[in-house]
C-alpha positions as CSV (number, residue, x, y, z in Angstrom):
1,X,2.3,-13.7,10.6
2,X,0.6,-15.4,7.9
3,X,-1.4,-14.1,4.8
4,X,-4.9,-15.0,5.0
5,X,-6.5,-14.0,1.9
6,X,-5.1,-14.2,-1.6
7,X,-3.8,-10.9,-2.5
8,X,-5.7,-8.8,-5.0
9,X,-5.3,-6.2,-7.6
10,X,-7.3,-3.6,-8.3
11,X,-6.8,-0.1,-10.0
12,X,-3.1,-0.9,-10.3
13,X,-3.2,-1.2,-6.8
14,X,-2.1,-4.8,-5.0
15,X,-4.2,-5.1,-1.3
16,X,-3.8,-8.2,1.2
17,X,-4.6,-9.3,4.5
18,X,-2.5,-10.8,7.1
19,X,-3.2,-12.3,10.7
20,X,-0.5,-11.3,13.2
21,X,-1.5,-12.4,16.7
22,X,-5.1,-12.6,16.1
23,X,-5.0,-9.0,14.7
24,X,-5.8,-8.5,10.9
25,X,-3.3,-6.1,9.3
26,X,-4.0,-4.8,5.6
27,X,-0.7,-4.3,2.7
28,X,-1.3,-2.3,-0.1
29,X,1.2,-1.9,-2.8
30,X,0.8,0.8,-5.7
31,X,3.5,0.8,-8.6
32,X,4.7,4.2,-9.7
33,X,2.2,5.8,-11.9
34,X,-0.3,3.6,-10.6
35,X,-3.7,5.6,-8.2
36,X,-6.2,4.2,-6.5
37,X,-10.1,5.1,-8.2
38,X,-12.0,6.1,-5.2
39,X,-15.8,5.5,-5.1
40,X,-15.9,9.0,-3.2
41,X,-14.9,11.4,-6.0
42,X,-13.0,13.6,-3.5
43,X,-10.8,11.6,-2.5
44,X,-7.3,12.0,-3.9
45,X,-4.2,10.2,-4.4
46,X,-1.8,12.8,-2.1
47,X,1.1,10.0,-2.1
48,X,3.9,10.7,-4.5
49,X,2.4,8.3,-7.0
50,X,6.1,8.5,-9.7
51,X,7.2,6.3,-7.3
52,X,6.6,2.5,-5.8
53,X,5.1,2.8,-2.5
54,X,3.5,0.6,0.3
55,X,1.3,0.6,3.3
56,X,0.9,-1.7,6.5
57,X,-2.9,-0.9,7.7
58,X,-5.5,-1.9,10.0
59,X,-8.1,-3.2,8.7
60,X,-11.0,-0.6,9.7
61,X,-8.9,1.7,6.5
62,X,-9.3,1.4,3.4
63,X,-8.4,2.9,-0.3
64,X,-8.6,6.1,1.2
65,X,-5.5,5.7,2.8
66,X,-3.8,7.6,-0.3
67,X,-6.0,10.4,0.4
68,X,-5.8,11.0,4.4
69,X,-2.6,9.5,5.3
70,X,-0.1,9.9,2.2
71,X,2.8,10.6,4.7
72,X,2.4,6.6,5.9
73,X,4.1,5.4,3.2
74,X,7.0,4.1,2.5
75,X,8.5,4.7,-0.6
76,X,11.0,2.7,-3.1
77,X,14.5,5.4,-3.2
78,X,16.5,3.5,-5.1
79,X,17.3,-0.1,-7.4
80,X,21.1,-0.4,-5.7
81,X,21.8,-3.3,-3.9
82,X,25.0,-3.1,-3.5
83,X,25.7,-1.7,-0.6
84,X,23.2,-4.9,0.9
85,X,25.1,-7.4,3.1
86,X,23.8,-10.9,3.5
């Protein structure tokens, strides 16, 4: 896999593209207390947003992701490494 564009950030939101076997894949990282602004007003961010979170995509989905798939995510539980092995 390789990252093909440079990632970006936008509404507190980070998005980037990678290529993975000729297939484009989408990352989207949002920091707690960070939401998307949607150019459809009724969309809504339904992800728990006090938290960090991040999505691996296609790329036919967009920002709307935190609207119509908040239970994708994957979400950051906890700053403890030390139960981590090398």
């Amino acid at each position: 896999m390789r990252i093909i564009s440079n990632p970006i950030a936008k509404d507190g939101i980070i998005i980037a593209d990678a290529l993975n076997d000729k297939r484009h894949m989408g990352f989207m990282f949002a920091a707690a207390y960070n939401s998307p602004i949607f150019p459809n007003s009724s969309n809504l961010d339904k992800t728990d947003s006090g938290k960090d979170r991040l999505i691996i995509t296609t790329d036919e989905e967009g920002i709307e992701i935190f609207d119509t798939m908040p239970t994708s995510f994957y979400y950051k539980v906890s700053n403890d490494t030390t139960g981590l092995s090398s």
